[in-house]
Backbone bond lengths (Angstrom), bond angles and torsions (degrees), N, CA, C in turn:
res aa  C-N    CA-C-N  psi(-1)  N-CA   C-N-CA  omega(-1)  CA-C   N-CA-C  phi
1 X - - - 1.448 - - 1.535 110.56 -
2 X 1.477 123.04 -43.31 1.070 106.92 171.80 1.165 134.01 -97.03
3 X 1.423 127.72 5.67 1.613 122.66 127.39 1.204 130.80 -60.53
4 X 1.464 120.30 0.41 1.520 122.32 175.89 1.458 90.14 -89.27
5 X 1.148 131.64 -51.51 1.387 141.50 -170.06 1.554 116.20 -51.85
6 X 1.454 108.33 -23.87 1.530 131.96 -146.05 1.660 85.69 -101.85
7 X 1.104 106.37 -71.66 1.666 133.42 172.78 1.276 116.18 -31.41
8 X 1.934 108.12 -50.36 1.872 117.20 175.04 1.635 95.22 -58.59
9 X 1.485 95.94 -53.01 1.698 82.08 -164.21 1.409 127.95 -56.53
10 X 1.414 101.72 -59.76 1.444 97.18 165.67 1.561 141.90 -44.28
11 X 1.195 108.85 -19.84 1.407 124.31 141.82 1.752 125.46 -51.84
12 X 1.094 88.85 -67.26 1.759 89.08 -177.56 1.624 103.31 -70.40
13 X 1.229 127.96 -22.45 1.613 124.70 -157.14 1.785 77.44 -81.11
14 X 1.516 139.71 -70.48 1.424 130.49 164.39 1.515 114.70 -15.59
15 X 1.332 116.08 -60.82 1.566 105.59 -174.46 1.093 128.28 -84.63
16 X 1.546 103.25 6.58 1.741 111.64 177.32 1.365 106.66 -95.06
17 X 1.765 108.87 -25.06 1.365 117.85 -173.25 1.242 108.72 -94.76
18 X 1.308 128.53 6.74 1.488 136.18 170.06 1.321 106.50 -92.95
19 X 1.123 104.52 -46.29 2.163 109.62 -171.85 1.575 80.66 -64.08
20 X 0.922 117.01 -97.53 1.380 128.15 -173.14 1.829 111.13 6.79
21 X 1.734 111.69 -54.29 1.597 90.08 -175.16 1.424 89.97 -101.69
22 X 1.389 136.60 10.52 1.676 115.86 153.84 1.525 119.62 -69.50
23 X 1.417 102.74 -41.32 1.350 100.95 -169.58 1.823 95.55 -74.91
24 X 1.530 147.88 -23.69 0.860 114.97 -176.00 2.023 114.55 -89.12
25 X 1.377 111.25 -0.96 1.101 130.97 170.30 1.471 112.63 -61.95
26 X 1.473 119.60 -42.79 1.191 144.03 -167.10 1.558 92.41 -71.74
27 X 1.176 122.07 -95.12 1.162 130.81 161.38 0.960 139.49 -15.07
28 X 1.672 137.04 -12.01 1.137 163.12 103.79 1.807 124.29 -29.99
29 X 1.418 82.33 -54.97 1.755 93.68 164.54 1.416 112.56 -63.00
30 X 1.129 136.13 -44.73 1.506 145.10 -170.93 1.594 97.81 -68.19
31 X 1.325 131.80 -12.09 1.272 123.70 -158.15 1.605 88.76 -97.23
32 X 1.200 111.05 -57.21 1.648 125.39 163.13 1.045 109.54 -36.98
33 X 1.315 135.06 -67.64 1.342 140.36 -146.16 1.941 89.03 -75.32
34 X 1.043 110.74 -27.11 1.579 103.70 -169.14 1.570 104.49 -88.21
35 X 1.148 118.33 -22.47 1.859 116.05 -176.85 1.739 90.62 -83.59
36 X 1.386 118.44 -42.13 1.297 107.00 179.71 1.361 118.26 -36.88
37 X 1.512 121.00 -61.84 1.380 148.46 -145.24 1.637 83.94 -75.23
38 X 1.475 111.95 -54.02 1.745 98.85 -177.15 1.243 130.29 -81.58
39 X 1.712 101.56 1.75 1.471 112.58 175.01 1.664 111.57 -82.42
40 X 1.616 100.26 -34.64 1.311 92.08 171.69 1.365 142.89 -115.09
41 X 1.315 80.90 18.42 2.114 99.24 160.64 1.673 99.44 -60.21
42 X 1.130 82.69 161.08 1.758 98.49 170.73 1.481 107.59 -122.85
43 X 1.662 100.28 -42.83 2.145 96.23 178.62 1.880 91.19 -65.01
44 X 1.743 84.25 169.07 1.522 68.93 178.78 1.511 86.86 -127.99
45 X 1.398 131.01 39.78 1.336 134.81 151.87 1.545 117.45 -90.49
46 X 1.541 102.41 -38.45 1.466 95.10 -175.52 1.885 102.73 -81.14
47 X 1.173 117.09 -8.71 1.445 121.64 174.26 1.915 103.71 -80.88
48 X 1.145 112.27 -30.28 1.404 126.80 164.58 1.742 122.48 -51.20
49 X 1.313 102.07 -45.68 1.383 141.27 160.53 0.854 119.16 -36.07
50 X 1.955 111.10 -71.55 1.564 112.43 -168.82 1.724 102.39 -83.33
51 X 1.464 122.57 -18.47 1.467 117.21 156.24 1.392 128.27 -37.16
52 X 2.116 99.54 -56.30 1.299 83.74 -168.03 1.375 116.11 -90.39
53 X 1.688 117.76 4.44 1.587 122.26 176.12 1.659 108.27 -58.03
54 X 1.516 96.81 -37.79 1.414 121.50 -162.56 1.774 110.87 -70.66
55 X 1.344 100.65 -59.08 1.893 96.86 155.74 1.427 132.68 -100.50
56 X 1.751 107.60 54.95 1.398 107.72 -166.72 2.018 100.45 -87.49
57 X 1.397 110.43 14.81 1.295 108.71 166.31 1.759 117.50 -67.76
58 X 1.711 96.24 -12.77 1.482 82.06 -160.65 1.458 115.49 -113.70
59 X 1.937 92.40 24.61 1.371 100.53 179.65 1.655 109.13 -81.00
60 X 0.779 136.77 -28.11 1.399 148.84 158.37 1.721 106.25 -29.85
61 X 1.335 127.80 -62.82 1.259 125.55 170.68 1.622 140.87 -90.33
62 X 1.387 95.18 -6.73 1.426 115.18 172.05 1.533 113.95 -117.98
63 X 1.615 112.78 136.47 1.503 106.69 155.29 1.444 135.06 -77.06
64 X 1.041 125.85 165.64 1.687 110.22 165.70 1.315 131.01 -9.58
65 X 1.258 80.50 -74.52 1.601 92.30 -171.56 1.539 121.02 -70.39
66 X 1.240 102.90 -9.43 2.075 104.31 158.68 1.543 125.48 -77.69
67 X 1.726 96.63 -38.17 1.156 113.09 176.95 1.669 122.53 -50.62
68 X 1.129 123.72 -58.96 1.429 154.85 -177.25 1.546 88.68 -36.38
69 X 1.288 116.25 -86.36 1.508 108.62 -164.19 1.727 104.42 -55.27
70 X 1.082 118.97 -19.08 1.476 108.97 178.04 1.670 108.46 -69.96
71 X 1.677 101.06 -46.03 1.684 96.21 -166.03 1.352 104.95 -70.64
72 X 1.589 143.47 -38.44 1.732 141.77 113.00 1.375 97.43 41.57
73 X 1.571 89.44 -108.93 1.768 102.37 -166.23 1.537 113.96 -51.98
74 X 1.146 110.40 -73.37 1.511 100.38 168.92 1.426 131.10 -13.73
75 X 1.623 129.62 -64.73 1.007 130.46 144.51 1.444 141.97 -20.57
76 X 1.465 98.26 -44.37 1.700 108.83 171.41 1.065 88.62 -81.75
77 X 1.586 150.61 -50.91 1.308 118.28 -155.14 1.434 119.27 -75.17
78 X 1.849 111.48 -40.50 1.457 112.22 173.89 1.586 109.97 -58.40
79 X 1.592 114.27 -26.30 1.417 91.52 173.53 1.657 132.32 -49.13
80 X 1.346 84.85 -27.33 1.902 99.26 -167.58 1.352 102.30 -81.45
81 X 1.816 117.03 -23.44 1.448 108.73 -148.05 1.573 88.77 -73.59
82 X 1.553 107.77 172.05 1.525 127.39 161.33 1.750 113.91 -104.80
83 X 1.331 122.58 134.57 1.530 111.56 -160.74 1.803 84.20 -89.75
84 X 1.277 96.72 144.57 1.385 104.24 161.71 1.370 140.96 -127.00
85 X 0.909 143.83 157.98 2.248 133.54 -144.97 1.440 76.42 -81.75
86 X 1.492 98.97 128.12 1.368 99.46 139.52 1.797 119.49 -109.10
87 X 1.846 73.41 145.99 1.626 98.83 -163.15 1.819 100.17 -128.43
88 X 1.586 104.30 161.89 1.569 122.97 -160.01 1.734 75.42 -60.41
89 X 1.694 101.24 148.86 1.380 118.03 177.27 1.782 114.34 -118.67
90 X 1.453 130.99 141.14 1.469 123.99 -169.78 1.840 97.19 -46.53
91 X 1.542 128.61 -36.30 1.304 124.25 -166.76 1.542 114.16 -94.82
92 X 1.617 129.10 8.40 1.177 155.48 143.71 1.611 98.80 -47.79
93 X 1.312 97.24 -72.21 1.382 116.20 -172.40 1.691 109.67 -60.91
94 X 0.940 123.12 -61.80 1.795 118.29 161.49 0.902 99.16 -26.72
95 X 1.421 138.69 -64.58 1.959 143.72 -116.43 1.573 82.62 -95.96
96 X 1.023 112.69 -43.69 1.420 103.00 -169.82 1.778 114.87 -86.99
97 X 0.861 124.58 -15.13 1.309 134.58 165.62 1.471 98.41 -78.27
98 X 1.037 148.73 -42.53 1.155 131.02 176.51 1.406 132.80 -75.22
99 X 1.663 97.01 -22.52 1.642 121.70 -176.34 2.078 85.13 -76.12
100 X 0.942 139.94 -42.77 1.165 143.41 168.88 1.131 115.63 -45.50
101 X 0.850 116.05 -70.77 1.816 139.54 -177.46 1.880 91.47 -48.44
102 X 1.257 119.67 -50.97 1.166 111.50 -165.25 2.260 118.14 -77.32
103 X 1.466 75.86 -32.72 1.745 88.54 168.02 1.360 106.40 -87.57
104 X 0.846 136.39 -3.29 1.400 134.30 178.52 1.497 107.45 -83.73
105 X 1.574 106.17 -69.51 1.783 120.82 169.90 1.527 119.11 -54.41
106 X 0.934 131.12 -36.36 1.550 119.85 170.86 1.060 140.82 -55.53
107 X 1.413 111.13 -19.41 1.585 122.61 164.10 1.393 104.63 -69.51
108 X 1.263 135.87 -40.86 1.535 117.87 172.35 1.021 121.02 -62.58
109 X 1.248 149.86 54.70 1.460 144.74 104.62 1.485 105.78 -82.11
110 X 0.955 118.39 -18.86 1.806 110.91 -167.45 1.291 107.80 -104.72
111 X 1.285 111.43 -11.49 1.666 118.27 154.41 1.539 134.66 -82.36
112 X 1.686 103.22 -19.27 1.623 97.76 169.46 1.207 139.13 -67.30
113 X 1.254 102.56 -9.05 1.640 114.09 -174.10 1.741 90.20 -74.31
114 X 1.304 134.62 -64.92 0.859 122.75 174.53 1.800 140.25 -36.41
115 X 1.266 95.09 -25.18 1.334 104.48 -171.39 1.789 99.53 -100.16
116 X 0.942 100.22 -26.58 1.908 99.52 171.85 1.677 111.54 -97.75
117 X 1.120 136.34 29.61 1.676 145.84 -146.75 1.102 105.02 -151.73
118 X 1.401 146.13 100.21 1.150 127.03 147.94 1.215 117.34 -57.82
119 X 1.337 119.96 -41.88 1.884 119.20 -162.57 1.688 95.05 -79.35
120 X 1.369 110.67 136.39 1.727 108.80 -170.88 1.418 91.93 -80.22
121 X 1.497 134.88 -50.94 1.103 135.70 -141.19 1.695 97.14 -68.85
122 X 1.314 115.55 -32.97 1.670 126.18 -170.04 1.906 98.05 -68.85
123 X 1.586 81.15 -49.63 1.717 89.64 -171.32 1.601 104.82 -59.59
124 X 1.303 123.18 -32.38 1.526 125.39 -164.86 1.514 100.04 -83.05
125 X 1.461 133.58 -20.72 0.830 112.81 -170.35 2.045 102.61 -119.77
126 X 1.409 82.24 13.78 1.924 74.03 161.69 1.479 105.07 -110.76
127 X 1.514 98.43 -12.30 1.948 90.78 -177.85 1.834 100.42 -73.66
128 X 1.255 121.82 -28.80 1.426 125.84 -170.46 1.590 96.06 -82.87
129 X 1.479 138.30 -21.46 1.482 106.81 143.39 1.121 126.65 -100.27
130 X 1.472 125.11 9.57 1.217 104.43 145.38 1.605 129.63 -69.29
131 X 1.201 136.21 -11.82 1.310 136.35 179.08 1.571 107.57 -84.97
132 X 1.196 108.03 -36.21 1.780 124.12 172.05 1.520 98.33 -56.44
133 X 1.063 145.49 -46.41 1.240 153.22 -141.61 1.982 101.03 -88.25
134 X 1.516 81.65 -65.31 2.028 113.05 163.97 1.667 91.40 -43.61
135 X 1.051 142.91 -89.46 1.139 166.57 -117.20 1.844 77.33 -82.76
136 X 1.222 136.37 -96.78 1.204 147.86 -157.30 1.489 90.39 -42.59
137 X 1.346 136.67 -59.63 1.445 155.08 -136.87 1.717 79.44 -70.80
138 X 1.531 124.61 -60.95 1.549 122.45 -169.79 1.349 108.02 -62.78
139 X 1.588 112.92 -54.17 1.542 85.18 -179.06 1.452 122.16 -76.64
140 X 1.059 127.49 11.29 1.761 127.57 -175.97 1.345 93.03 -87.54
141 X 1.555 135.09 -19.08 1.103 125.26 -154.61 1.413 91.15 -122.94
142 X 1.218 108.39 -45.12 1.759 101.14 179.11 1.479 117.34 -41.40
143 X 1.802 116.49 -51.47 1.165 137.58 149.84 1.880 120.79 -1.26
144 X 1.113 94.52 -38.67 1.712 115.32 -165.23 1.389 99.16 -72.49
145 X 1.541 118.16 -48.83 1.335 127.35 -149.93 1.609 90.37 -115.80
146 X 1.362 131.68 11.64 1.260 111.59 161.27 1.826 120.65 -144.12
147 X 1.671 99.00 43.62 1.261 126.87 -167.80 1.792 120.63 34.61
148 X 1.148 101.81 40.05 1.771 112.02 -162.83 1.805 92.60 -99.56
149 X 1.317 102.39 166.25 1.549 107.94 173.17 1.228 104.07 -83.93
150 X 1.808 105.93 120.16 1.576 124.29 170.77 1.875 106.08 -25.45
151 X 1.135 94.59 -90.14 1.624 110.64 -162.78 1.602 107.31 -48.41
152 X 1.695 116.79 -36.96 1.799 105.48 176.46 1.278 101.53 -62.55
153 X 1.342 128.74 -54.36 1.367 143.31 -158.30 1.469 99.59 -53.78
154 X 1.778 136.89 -56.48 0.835 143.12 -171.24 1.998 101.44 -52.73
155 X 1.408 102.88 -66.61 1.746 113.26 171.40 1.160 114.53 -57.02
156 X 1.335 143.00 -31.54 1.345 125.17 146.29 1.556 130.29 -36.67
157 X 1.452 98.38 -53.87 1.574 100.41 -177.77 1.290 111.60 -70.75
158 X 1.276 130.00 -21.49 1.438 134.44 164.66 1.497 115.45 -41.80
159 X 1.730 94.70 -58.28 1.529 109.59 -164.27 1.628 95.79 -58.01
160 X 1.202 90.15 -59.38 1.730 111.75 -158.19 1.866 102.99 -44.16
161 X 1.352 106.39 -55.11 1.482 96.92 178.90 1.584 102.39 -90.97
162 X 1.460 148.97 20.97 1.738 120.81 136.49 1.781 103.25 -75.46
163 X 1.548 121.55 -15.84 1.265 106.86 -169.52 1.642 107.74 -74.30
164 X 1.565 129.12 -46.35 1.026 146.31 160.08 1.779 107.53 -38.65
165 X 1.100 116.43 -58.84 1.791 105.98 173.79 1.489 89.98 -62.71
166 X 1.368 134.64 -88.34 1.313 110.38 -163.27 1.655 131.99 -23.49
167 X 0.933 108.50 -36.62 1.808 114.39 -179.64 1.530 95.53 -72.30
168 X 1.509 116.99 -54.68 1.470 105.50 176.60 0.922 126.95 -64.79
169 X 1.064 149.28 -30.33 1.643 148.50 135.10 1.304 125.20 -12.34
170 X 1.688 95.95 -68.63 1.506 106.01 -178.09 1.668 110.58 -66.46
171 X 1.230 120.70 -23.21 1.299 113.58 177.57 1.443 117.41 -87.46
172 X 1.362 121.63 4.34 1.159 146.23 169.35 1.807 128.55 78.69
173 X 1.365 90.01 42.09 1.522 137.40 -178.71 1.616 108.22 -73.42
């Protein structure tokens, strides 16, 4: 069992560390793909356009009339910029070794019960609160950094990941 455990992870810690430098590849590409689009407008409203689609995060803190000289410069500058390939980066490569490292290591708390347990059934059911515990511990803390109520946030993540094992279960996961 706990080389199966060992085995899941290392599996997923690979596919977490794969998304990881696609999606920042991607995202790189989008930076390109957006100087392109204003390189090859000709109006320079609808190039205005894909600016302000492009920083519509910052409509939230700015009005109009702040905005404008921002979407402006920007424009002149992507006009000038040159798009360039994005390609896997040495800190791609960290990010994802670490995104590994981190799905990889977290199952050891939910593996000690096993390794200090002879009886599996005792061990299986202290490793399943230990993950309950893990599970509450992230969202109580996640909570922090996304102005949510500590303690729901914590019981959410509870709920939220027995609902997720249930589906995996039932799908025969």
């Amino acid at each position: 069992m706990i080389f199966a455990a060992l085995g899941c992870n290392t599996a997923w810690g690979i596919v977490d560390g794969v998304m990881y430098v696609l999606t920042n590849v991607f995202e790189r590409s989008r930076y390109t793909r957006v100087i392109s689009s204003i390189r090859s407008t000709v109006d320079k409203n609808a190039a205005l356009a894909v600016v302000e689609e492009e920083l519509e995060p910052i409509k939230w803190v700015l009005d109009e009339k702040e905005r404008k000289p921002i979407y402006a410069e920007v424009l002149k500058s992507a006009s000038k910029a040159s798009p360039q390939e994005a390609l896997v980066r040495n800190d791609d490569v960290f990010g994802a070794f670490s995104c590994f490292l981190l799905v990889f290591f977290s199952t050891f708390p939910v593996i000690i019960p096993f390794l200090i347990m002879r009886n599996l059934e005792i061990a299986t059911r202290a490793s399943n609160l230990v993950a309950i515990v893990m599970l509450f511990a992230i969202g109580y803390e996640w909570a922090k950094y996304t102005n949510k109520n500590r303690l729901r946030a914590g019981i959410g993540m509870v709920l939220t990941g027995s609902i997720i094992v249930g589906i995996t279960v039932a799908l025969g996961g």
